[in-house]
C-alpha positions as CSV (number, residue, x, y, z in Angstrom):
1,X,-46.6,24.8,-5.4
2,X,-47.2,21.5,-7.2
3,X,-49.6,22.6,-9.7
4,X,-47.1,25.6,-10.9
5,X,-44.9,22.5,-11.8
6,X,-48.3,20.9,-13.4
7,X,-49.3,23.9,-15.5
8,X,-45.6,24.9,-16.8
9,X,-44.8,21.3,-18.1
10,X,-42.0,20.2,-15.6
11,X,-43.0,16.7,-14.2
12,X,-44.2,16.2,-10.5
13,X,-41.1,16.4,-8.1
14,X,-40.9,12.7,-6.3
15,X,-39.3,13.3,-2.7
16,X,-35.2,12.2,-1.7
17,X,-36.5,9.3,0.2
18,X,-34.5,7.4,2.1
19,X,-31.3,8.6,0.0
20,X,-29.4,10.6,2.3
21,X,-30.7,9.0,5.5
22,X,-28.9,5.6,4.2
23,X,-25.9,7.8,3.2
24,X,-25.8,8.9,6.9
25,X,-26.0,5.8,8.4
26,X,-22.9,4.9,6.7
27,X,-19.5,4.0,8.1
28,X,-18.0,6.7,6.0
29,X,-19.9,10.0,4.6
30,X,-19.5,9.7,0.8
31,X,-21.1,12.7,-1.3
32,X,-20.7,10.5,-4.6
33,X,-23.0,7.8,-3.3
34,X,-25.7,9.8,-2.8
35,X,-25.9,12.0,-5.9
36,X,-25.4,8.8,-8.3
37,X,-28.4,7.3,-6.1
38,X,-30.1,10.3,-7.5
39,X,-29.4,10.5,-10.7
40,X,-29.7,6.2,-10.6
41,X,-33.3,6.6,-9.8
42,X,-34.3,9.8,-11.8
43,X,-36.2,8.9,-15.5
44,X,-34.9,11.0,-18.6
45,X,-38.6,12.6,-18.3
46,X,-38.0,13.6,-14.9
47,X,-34.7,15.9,-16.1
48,X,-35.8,19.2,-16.9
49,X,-34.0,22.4,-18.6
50,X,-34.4,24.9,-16.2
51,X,-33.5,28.6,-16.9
52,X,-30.6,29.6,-15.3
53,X,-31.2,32.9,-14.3
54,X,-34.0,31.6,-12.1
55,X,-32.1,29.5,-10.1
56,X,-30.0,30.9,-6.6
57,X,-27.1,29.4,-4.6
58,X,-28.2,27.0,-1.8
59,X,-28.4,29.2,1.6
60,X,-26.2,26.7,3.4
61,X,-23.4,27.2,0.2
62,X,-19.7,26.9,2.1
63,X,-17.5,27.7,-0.8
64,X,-17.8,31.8,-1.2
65,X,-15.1,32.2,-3.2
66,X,-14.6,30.9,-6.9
67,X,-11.5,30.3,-8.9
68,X,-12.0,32.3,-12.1
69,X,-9.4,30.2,-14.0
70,X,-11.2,26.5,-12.9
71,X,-14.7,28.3,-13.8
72,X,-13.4,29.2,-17.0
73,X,-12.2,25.5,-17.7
74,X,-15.8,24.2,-17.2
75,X,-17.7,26.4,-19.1
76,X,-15.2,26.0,-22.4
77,X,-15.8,22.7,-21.6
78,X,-19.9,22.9,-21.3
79,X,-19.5,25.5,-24.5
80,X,-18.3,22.6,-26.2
81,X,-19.6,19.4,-25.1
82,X,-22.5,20.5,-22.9
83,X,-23.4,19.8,-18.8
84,X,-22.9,16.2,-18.4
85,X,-24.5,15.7,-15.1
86,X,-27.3,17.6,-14.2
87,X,-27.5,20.0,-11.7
88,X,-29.8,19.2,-8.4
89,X,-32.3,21.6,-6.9
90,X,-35.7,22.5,-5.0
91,X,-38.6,24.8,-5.8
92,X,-38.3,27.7,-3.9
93,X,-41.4,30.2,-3.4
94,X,-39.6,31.9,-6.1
95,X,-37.5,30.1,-8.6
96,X,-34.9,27.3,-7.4
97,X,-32.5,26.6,-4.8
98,X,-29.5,25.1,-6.0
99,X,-28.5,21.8,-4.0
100,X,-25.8,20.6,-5.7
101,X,-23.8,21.7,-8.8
102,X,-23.4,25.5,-8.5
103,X,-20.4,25.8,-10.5
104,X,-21.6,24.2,-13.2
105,X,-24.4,26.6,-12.8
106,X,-21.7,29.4,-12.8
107,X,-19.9,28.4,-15.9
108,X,-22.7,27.8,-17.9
109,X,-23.6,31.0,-17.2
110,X,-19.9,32.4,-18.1
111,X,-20.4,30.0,-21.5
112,X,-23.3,31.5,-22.8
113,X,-26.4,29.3,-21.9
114,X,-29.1,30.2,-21.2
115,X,-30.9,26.6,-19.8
116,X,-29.3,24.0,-17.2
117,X,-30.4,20.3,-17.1
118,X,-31.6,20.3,-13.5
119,X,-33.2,17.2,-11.2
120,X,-36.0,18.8,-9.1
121,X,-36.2,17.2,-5.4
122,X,-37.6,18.1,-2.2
123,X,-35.1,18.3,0.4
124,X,-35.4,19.9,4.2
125,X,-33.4,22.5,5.4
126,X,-31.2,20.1,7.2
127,X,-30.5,18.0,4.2
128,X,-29.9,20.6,2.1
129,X,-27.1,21.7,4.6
130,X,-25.5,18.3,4.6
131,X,-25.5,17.6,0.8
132,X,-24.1,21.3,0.3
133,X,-21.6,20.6,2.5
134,X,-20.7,16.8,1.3
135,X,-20.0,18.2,-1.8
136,X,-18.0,21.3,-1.3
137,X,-16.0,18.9,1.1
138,X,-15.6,15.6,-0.9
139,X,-15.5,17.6,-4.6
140,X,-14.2,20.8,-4.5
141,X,-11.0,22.8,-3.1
142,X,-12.1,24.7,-0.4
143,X,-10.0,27.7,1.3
144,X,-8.9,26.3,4.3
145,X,-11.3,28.4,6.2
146,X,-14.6,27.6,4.4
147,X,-13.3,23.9,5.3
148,X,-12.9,24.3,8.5
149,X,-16.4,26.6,8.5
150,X,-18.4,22.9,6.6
151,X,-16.6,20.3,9.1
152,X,-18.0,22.7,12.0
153,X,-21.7,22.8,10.5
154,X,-21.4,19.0,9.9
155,X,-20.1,18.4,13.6
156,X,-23.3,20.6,14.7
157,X,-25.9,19.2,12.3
158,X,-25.1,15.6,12.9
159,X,-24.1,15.7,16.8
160,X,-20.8,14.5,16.3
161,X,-17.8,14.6,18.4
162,X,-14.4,15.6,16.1
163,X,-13.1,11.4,16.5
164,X,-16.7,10.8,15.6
165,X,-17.2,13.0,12.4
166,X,-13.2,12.2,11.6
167,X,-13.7,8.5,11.7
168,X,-17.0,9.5,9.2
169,X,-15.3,11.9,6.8
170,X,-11.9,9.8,6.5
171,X,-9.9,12.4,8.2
172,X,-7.6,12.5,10.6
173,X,-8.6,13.3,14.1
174,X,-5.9,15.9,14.0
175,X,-6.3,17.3,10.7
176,X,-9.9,18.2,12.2
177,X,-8.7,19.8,15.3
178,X,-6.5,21.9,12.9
179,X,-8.3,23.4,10.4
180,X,-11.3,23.8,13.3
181,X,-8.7,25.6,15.4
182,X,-8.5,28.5,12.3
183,X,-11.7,29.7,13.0
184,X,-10.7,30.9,16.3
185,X,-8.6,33.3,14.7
186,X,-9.0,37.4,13.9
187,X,-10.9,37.7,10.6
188,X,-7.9,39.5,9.5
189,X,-5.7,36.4,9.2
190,X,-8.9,34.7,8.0
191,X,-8.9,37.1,5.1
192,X,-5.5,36.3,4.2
193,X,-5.8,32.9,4.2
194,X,-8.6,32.9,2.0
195,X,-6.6,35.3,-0.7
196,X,-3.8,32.6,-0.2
197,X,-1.0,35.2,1.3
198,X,-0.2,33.0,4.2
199,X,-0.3,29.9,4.4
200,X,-2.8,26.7,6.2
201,X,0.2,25.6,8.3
202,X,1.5,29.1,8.8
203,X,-2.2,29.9,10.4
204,X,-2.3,26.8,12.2
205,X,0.7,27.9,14.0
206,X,-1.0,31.5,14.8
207,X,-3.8,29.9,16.0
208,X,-2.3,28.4,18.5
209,X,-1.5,32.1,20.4
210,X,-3.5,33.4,22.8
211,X,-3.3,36.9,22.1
212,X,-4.8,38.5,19.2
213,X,-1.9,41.4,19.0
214,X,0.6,39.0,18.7
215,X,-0.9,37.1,16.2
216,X,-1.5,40.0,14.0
217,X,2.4,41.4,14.5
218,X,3.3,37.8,13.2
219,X,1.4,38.1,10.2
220,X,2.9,41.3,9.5
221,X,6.2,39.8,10.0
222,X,5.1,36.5,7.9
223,X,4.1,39.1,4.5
224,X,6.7,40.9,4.9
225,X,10.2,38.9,5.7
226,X,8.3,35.4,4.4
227,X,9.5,34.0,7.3
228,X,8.8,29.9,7.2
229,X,6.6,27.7,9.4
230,X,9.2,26.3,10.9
231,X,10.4,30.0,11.8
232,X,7.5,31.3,12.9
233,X,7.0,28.4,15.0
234,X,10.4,29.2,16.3
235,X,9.4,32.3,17.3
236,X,6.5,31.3,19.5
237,X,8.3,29.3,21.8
238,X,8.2,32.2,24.2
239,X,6.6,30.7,27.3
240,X,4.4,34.8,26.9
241,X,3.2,33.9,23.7
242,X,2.3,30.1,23.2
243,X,-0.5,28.3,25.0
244,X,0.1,26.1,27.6
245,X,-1.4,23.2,29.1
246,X,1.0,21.6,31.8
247,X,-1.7,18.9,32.3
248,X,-1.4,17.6,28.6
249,X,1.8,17.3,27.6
250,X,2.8,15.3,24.6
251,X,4.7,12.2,24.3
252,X,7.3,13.2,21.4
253,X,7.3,10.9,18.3
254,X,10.2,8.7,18.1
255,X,10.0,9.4,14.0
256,X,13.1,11.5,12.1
257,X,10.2,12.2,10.0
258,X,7.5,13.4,11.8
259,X,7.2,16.3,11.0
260,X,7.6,15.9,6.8
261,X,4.0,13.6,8.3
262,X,2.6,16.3,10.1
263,X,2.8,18.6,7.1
264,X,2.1,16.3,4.8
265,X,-1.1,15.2,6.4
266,X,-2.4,19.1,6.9
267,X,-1.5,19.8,3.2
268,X,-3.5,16.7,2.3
269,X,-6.0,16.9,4.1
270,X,-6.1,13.2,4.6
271,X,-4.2,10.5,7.3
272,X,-0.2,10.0,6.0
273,X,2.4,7.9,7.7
274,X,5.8,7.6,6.7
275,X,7.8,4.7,8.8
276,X,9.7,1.6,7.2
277,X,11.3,3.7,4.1
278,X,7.2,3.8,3.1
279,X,5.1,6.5,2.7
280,X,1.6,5.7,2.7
281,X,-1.3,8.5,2.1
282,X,-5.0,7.4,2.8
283,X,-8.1,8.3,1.1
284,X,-12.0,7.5,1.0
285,X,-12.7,6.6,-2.0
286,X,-12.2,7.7,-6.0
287,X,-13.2,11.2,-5.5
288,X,-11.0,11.9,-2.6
289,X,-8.1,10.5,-4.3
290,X,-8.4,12.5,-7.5
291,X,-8.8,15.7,-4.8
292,X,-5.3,14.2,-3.5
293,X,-3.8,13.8,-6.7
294,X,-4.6,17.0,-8.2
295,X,-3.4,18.5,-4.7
296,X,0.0,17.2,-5.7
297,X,-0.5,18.4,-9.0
298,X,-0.4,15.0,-10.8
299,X,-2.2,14.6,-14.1
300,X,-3.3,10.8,-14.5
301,X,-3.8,10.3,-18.3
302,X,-7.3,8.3,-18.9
């Protein structure tokens, strides 16, 4: 309640406004623009250190899983130069939810603090979903599946079909279809997918099968002979295995290198064409293309 916040010191929470409404009316759905609005219009009185341990990961959280080596980065990096940007949250009936920021939340917690700079808003449940998501999406790397999990939430939350919320996000249409096509898939092959044994285009392939049996012999077959894509999609050619659709068949691409595209575009998560002796890879805006970059494990010196 309001007068908790009165009596205990921390200022009077001011509502989002018309933050992520604006954000949503957009041509393109950018995470960045919405948090710097925040932070833009917050006061240095309105920042508050909030304990840590009585704050608790937003419901509507995609990312379940946590690289222990990136956490580990932050919080040397908070141990020795502190949380830059501060975390965003709302009162709970106990404690705080955490909107935005949980693994800085994390690794201060693996660094020793005690107290998080926080920015105390009121969001809905809705909002709270889609600014969770945003930034799980637009900032951090996802397993495939808890990316495909966030684009579905976001296509159900904002009504929009996959050209719709692929025009919105950046993406390509395809690239969508894929990575939603993975949750159709046996939680077993989810599982390793998540602990990186297979895969993305290995499971794309598998999802493609209609039978779960089949798919499950292939993954034995993929962890134990490391078969390739390229051989595993050689091996579902069988007219008994692979889906088909007589009334939709495609055109084939008159491009030696369509397939280097293909794969290149699922890895990236992001539109690439190669045509002309040029190979051009498309991206929203600054975060997106640091996400790109560090997928392609270049280091850009500042």
């Amino acid at each position: 309640m309001e007068t908790n916040n009165i009596e205990s010191g921390i200022p009077k929470r001011r509502a989002l406004g018309r933050g992520l409404e604006e954000l949503f009316n957009n041509e393109v759905l950018d995470y960045t623009t919405v948090e710097n609005k925040i932070v833009k219009e917050t006061s240095k009185d309105e920042i508050v250190n909030l304990p840590l341990n009585e704050l608790r990961s937003n419901p509507y959280q995609p990312r379940k899983i946590f690289d222990n080596e990136s956490l580990q980065e932050l919080a040397d990096s908070i141990k020795e130069h502190g949380v830059f940007q501060p975390i965003i949250v709302k009162k709970a009936i106990k404690g705080y939810e955490i909107i935005a920021g949980e693994r800085r939340v994390k690794a201060s917690i693996m660094a020793g603090k005690k107290e998080i700079p926080a920015i105390i808003r009121d969001f809905n449940d809705t909002q709270m979903m889609e600014i969770a998501l945003l930034e799980n999406l637009q900032r951090e790397n996802l397993t495939p599946i808890e990316e495909a999990t966030a684009y579905k939430k976001l296509q159900e939350t904002l009504l929009l079909t996959q050209e719709e919320l692929a025009k919105r996000l950046g993406k390509s249409r395809s690239h969508l279809t894929n990575m939603l096509g993975l949750l159709s898939l046996p939680d077993s092959i989810k599982e390793e997918v998540n602990k990186k044994t297979i895969t993305m285009a290995h499971a794309r392939v598998l999802s493609k099968l209609d039978d779960t049996k089949q798919q499950e012999d292939l993954l034995e077959k993929i962890i134990k002979e490391g078969i390739s894509v390229r051989q595993l999609e050689e091996l579902t050619q069988e007219p008994r295995i692979i889906k088909t659709h007589p009334q939709k068949i495609k055109k084939v691409q008159n491009n030696e290198y369509s397939y280097l595209q293909n794969e290149l575009s699922e890895k990236l998560g992001t539109k690439v064409s190669i045509k002309k002796n040029k190979l051009e890879i498309s991206f929203v805006n600054g975060n997106d293309l640091n996400r790109i970059l560090d997928q392609l494990n270049i280091e850009v010196g500042r």
